[in-house]
Biopython code that builds the backbone (N, CA, C, O; Angstrom):
import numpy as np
from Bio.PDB.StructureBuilder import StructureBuilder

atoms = [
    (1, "UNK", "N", (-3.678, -7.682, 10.041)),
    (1, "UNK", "CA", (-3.537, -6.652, 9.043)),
    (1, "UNK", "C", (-2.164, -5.990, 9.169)),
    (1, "UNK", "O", (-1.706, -5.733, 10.283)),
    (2, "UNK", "N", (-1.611, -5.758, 8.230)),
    (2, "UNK", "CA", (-0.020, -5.079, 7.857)),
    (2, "UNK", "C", (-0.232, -4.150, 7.037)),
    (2, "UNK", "O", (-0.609, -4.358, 5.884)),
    (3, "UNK", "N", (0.092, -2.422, 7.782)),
    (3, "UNK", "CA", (-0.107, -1.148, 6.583)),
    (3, "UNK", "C", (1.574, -1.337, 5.956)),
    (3, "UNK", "O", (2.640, -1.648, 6.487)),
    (4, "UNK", "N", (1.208, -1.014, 4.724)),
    (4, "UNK", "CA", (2.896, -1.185, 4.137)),
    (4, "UNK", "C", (2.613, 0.473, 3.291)),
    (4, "UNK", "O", (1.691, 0.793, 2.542)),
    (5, "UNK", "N", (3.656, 1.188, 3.714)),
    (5, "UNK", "CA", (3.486, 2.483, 2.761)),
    (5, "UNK", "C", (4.160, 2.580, 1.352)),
    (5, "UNK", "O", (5.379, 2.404, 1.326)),
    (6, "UNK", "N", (3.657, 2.780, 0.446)),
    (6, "UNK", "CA", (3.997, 3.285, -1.019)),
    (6, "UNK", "C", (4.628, 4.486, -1.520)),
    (6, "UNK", "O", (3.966, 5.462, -1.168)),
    (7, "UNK", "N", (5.526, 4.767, -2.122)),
    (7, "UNK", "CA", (5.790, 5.844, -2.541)),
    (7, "UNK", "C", (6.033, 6.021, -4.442)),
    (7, "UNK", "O", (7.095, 5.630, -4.927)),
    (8, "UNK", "N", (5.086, 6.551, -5.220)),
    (8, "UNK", "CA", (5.381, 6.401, -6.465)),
    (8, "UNK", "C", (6.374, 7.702, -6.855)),
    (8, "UNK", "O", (6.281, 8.838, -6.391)),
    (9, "UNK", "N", (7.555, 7.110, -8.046)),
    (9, "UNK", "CA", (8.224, 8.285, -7.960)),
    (9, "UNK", "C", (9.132, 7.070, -9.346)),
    (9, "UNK", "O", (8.570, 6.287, -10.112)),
    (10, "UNK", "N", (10.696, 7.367, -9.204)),
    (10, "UNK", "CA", (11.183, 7.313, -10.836)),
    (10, "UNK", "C", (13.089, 6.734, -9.785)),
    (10, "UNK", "O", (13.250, 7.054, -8.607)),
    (11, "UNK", "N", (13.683, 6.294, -10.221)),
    (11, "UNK", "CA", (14.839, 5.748, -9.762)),
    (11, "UNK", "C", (16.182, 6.144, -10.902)),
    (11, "UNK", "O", (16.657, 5.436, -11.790)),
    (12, "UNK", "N", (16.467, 7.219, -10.577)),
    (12, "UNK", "CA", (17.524, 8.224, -11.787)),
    (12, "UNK", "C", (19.005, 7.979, -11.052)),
    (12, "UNK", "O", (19.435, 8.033, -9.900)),
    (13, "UNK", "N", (19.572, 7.661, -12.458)),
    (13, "UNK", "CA", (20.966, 7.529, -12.656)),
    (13, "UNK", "C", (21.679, 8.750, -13.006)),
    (13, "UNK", "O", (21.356, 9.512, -13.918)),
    (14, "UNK", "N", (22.779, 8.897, -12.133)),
    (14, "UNK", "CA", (23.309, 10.498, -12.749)),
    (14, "UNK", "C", (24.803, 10.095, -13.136)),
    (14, "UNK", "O", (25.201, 9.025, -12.677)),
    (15, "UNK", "N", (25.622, 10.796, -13.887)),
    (15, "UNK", "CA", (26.668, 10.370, -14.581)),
    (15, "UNK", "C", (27.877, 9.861, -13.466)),
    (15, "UNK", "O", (29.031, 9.671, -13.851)),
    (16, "UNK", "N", (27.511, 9.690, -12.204)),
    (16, "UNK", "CA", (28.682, 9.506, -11.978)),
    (16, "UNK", "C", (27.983, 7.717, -11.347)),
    (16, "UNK", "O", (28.513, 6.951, -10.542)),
    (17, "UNK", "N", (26.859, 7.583, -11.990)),
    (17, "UNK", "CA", (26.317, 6.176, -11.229)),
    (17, "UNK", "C", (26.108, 5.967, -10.324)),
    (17, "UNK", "O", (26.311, 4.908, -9.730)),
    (18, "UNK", "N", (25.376, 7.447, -9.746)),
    (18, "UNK", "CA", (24.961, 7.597, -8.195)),
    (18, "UNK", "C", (23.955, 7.462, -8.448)),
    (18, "UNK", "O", (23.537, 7.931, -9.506)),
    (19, "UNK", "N", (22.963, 6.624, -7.419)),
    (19, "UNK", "CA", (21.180, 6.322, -8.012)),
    (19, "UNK", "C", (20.587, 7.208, -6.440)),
    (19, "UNK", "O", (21.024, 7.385, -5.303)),
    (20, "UNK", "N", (19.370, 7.578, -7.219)),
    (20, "UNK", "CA", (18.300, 8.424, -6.219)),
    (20, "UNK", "C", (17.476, 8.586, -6.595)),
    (20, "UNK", "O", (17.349, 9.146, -7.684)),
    (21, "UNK", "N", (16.075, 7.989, -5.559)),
    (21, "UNK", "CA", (14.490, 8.070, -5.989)),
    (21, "UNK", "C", (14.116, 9.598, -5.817)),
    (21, "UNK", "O", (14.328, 10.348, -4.864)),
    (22, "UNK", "N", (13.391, 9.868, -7.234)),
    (22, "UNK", "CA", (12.699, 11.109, -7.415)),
    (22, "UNK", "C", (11.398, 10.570, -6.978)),
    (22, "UNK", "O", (11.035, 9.479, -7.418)),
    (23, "UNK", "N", (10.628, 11.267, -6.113)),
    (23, "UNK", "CA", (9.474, 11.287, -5.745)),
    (23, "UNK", "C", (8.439, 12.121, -6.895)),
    (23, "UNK", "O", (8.586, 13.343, -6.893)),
    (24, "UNK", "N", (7.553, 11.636, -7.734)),
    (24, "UNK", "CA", (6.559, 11.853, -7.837)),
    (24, "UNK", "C", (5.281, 12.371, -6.972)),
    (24, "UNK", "O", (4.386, 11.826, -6.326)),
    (25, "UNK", "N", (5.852, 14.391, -7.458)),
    (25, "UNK", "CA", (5.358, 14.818, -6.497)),
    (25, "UNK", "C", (3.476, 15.347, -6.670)),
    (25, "UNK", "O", (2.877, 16.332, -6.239)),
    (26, "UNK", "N", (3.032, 14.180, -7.480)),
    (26, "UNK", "CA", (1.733, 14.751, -8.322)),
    (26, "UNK", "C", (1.297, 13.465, -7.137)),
    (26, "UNK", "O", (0.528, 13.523, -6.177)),
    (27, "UNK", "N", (1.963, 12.562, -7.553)),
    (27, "UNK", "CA", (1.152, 10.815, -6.893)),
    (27, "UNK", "C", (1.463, 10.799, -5.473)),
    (27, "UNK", "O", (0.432, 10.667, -4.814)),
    (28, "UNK", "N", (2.543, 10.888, -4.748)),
    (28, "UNK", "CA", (2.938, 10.701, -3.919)),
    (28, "UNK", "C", (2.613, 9.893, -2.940)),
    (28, "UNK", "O", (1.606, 9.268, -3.270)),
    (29, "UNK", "N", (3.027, 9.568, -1.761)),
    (29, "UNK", "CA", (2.197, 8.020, -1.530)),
    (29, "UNK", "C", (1.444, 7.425, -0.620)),
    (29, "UNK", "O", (0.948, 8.203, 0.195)),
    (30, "UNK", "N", (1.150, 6.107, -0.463)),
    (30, "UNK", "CA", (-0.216, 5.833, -0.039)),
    (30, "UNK", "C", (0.170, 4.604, 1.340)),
    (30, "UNK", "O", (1.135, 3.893, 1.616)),
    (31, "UNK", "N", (-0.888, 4.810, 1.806)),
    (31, "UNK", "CA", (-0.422, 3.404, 2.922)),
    (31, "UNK", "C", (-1.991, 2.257, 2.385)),
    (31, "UNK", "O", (-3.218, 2.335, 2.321)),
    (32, "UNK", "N", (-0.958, 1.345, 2.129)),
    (32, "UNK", "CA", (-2.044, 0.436, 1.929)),
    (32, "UNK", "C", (-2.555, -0.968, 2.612)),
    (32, "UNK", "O", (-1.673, -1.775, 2.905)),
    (33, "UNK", "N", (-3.392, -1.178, 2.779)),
    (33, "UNK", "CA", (-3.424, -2.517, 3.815)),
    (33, "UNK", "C", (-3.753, -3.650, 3.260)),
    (33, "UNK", "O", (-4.694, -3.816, 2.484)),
    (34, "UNK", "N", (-2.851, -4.610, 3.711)),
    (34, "UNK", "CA", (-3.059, -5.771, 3.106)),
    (34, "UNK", "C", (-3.268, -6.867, 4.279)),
    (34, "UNK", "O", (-3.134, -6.571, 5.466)),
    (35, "UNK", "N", (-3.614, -8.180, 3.821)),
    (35, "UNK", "CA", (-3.650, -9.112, 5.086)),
    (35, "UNK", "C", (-2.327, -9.977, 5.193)),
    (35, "UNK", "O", (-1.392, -9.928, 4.394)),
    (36, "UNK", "N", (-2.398, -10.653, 6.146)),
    (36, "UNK", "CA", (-0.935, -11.633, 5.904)),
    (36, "UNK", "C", (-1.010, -12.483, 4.788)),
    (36, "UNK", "O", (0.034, -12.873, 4.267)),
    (37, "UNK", "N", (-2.106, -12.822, 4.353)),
    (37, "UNK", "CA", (-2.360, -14.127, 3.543)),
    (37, "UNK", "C", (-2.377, -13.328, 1.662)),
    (37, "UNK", "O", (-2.507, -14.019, 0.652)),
    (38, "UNK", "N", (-2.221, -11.872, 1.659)),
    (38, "UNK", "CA", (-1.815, -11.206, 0.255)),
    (38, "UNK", "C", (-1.014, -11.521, -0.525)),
    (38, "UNK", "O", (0.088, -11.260, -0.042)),
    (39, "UNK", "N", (-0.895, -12.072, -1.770)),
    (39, "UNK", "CA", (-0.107, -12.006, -2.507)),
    (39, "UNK", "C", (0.182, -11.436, -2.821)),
    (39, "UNK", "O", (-0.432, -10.370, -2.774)),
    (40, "UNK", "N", (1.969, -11.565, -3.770)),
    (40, "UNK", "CA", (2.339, -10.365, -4.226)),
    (40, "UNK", "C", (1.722, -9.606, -5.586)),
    (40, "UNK", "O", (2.073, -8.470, -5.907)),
    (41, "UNK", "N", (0.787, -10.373, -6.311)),
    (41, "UNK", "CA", (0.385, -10.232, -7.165)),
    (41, "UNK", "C", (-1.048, -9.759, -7.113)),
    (41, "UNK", "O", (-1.678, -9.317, -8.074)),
    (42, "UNK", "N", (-1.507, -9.911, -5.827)),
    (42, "UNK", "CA", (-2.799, -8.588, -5.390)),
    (42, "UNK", "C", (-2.189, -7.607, -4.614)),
    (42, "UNK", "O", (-2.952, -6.836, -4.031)),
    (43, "UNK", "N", (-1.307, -7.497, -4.508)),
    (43, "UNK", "CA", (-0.650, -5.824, -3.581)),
    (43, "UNK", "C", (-0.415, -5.181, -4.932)),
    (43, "UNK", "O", (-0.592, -3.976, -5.112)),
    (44, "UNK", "N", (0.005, -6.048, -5.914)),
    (44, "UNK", "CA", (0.152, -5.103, -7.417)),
    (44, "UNK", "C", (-0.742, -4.342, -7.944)),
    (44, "UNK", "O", (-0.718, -3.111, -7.939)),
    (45, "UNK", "N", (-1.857, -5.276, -8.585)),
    (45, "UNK", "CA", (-3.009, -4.994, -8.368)),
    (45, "UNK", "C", (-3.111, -3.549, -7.617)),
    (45, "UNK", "O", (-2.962, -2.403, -8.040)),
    (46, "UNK", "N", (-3.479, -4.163, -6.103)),
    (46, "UNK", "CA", (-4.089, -2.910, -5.462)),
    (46, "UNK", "C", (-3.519, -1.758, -5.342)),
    (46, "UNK", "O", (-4.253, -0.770, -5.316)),
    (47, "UNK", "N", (-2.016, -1.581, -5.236)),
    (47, "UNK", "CA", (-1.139, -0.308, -5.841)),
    (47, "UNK", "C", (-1.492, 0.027, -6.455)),
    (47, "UNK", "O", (-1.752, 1.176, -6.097)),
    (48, "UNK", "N", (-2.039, -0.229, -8.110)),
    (48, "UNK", "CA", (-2.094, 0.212, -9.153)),
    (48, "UNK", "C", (-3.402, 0.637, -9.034)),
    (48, "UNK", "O", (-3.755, 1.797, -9.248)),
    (49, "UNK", "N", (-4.104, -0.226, -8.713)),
    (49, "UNK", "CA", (-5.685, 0.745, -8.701)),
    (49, "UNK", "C", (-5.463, 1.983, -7.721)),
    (49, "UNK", "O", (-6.161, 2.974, -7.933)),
    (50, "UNK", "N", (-4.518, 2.015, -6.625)),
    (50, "UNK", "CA", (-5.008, 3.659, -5.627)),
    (50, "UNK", "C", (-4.510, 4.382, -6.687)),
    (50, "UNK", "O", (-5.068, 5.455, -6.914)),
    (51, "UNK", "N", (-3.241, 3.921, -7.659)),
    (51, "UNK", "CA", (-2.504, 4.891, -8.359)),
    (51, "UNK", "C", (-3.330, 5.179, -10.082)),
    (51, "UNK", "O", (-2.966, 5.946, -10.974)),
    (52, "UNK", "N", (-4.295, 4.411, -10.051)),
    (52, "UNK", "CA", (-5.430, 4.935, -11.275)),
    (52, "UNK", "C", (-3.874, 4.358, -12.300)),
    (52, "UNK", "O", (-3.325, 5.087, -13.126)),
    (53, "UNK", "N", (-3.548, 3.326, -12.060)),
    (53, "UNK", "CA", (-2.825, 2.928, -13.014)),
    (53, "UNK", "C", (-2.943, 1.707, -13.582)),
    (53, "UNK", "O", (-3.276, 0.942, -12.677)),
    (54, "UNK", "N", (-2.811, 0.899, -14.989)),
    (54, "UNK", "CA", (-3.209, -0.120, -15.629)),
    (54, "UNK", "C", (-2.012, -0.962, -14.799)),
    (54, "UNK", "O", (-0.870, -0.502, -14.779)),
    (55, "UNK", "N", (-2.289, -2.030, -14.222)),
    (55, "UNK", "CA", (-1.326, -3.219, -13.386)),
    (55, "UNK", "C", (-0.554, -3.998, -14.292)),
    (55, "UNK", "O", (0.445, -4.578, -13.867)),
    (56, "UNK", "N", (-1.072, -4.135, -16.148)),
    (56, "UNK", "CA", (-0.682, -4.741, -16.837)),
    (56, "UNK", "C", (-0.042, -4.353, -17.587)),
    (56, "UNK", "O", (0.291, -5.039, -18.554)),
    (57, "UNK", "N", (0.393, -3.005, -17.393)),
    (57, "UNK", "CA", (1.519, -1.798, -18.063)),
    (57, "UNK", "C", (2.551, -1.299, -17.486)),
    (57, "UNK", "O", (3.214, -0.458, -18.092)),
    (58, "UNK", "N", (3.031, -1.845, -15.756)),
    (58, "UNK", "CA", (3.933, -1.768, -14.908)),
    (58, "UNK", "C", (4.523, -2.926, -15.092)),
    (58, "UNK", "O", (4.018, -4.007, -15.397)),
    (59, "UNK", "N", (5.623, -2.646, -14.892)),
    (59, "UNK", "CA", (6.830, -3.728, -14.435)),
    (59, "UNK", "C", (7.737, -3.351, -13.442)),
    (59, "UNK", "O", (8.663, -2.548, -13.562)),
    (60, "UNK", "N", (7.346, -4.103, -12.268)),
    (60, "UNK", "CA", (8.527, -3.657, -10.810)),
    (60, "UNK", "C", (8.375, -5.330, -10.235)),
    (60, "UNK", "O", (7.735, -6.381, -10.217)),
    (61, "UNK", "N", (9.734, -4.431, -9.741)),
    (61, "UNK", "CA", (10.338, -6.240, -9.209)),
    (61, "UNK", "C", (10.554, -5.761, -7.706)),
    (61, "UNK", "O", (10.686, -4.596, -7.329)),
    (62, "UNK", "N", (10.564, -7.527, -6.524)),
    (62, "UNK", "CA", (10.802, -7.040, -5.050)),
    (62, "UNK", "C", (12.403, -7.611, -5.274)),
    (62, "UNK", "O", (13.226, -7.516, -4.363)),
]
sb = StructureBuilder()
sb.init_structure("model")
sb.init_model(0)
sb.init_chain("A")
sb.init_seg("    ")
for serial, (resi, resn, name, xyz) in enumerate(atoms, 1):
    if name == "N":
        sb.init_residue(resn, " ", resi, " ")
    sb.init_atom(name, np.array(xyz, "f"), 0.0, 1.0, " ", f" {name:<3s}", serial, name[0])
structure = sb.get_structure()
C-alpha cells in the first residue's frame, strides 16, 4: 500500500507569468491509498469520488 496526498486547489497565472497553486480552502486535501497495482485511471476515479466530484468533468494531466 502507497498513501499519496492530494491537494485540490486552482494553478493561477499572474501578469508577470509567475505560476502559484491556490489551495482550495473549502476542499482541501486528502491522503488517499492506493495499491501498487492502481491505475492511473482508478486514482482518478477515486480522487474524484473523496472530492464529491463527477471524474468525467475533470481534466488533469501527470
Amino acid at each position: 500500500m502507497v498513501l499519496i496526498y492530494v491537494k485540490s486547489g486552482e494553478w493561477m497565472c499572474s501578469r508577470g507569468d509567475d505560476w502559484s497553486f491556490v489551495v482550495d480552502k473549502e476542499r482541501r486535501g486528502r491522503m488517499v491509498t492506493l495499491a501498487t497495482t492502481t491505475t492511473l485511471k482508478q486514482l482518478k476515479i477515486m480522487v474524484c469520488e473523496d472530492y464529491a466530484v463527477d471524474h468525467n468533468a475533470i481534466n488533469f494531466f501527470f
